[in-house]
C-alpha positions in Angstrom: 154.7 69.1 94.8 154.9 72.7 95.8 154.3 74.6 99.3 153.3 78.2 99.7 153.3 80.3 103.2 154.1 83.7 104.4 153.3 85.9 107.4 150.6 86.8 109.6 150.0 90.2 108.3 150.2 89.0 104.7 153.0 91.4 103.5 154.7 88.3 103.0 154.0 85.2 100.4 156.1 82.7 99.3 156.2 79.5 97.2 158.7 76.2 97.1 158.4 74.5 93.8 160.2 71.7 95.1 159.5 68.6 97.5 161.2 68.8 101.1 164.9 67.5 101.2 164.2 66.9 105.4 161.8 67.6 108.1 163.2 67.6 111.7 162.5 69.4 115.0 165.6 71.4 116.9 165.8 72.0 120.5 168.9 74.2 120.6 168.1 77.5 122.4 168.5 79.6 119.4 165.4 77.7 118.0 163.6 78.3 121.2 164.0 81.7 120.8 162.9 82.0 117.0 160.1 80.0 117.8 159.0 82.0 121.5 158.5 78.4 122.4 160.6 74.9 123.2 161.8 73.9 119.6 161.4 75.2 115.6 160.1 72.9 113.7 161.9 72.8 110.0 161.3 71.6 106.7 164.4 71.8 104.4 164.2 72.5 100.5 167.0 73.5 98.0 166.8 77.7 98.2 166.8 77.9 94.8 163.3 76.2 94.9 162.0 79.4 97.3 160.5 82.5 95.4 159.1 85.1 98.0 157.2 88.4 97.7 157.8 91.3 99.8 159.9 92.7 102.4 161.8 89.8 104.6 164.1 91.5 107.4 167.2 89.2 107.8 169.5 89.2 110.9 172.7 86.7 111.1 173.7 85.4 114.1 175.7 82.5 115.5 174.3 79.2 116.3 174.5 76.7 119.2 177.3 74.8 117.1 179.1 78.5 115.9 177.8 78.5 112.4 176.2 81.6 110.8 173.0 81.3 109.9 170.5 84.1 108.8 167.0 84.2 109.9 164.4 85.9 107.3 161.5 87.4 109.2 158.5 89.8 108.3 159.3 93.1 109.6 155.4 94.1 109.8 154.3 91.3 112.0 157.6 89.2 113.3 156.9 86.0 112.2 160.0 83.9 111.2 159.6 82.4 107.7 163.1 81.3 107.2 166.6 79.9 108.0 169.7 80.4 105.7 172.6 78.6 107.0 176.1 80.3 105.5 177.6 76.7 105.0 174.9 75.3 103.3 174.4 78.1 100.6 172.2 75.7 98.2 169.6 75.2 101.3 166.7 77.0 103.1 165.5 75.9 106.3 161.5 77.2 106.5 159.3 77.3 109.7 156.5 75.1 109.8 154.3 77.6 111.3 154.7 79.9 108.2 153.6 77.1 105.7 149.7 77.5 104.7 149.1 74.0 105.1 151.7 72.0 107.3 149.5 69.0 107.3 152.6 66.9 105.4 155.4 67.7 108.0 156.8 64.3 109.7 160.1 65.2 111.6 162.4 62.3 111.1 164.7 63.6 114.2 164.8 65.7 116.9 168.1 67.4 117.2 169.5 68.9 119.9 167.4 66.9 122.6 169.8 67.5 125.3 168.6 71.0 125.3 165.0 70.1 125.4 162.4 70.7 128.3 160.2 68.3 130.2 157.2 70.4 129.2 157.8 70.6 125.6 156.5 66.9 125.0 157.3 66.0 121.6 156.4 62.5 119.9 158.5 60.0 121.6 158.3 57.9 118.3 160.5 60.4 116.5 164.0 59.9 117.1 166.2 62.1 119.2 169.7 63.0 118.7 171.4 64.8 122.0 173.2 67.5 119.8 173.7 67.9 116.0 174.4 64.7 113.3 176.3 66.3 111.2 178.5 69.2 109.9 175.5 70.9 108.3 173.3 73.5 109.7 
């Protein structure tokens, strides 16, 4: 199984030549603000799976739960293709949106939910979990 994505303006590709490891959707507000909207929506996939092309801008910054993470973005167009969490240096977090076909992602939790707005309905099937599940980013 193998995914492939990149950016809007195309000076971005990449390619996973691996299955996803986890598919979830976050609600902190530091994947609201990555996503412009009310949550990120993440596959997860060992990093040294990911092979990308072209210039990716990365800026660190601190998450809800005080973990460094780095977010890899296309400096041409903006669009955020990934998430590289300092305590998990063996994983890569990607975007759904930046995927060329996202027609296989299921989130299996919603993380975060406390944080979450009435108006960004999400699949009430899915289960939510008020903050974070575990010591991983």
């Amino acid at each position: 199984m193998g995914f492939s994505g990149g950016c809007s303006c195309g000076a971005v590709r990449y390619v996973i030549a691996a299955p996803p490891l986890r598919a979830f959707q976050c609600q902190c507000r530091d994947c609201q603000k990555d996503s412009g909207g009310g949550h990120s929506s993440v596959f997860v996939f060992p990093r040294a799976a990911f092979a990308v092309t072209g210039e990716v801008r990365e800026i660190a910054r601190e998450s809800d739960r005080g973990a460094i993470k780095r977010k890899g973005f296309c400096p041409s167009c903006g669009v955020a293709i990934y998430n590289k969490p300092d305590r998990v240096p063996d994983m890569i977090g990607i975007y759904v949106g930046s995927l060329d076909d996202a027609a296989s992602f299921k989130p299996q939790a919603i993380f975060y939910a406390a944080r979450g707005y009435a108006w960004d309905a999400l699949d009430a099937d899915v289960p939510r979990v008020p903050e974070w599940h575990t010591s991983r980013s």
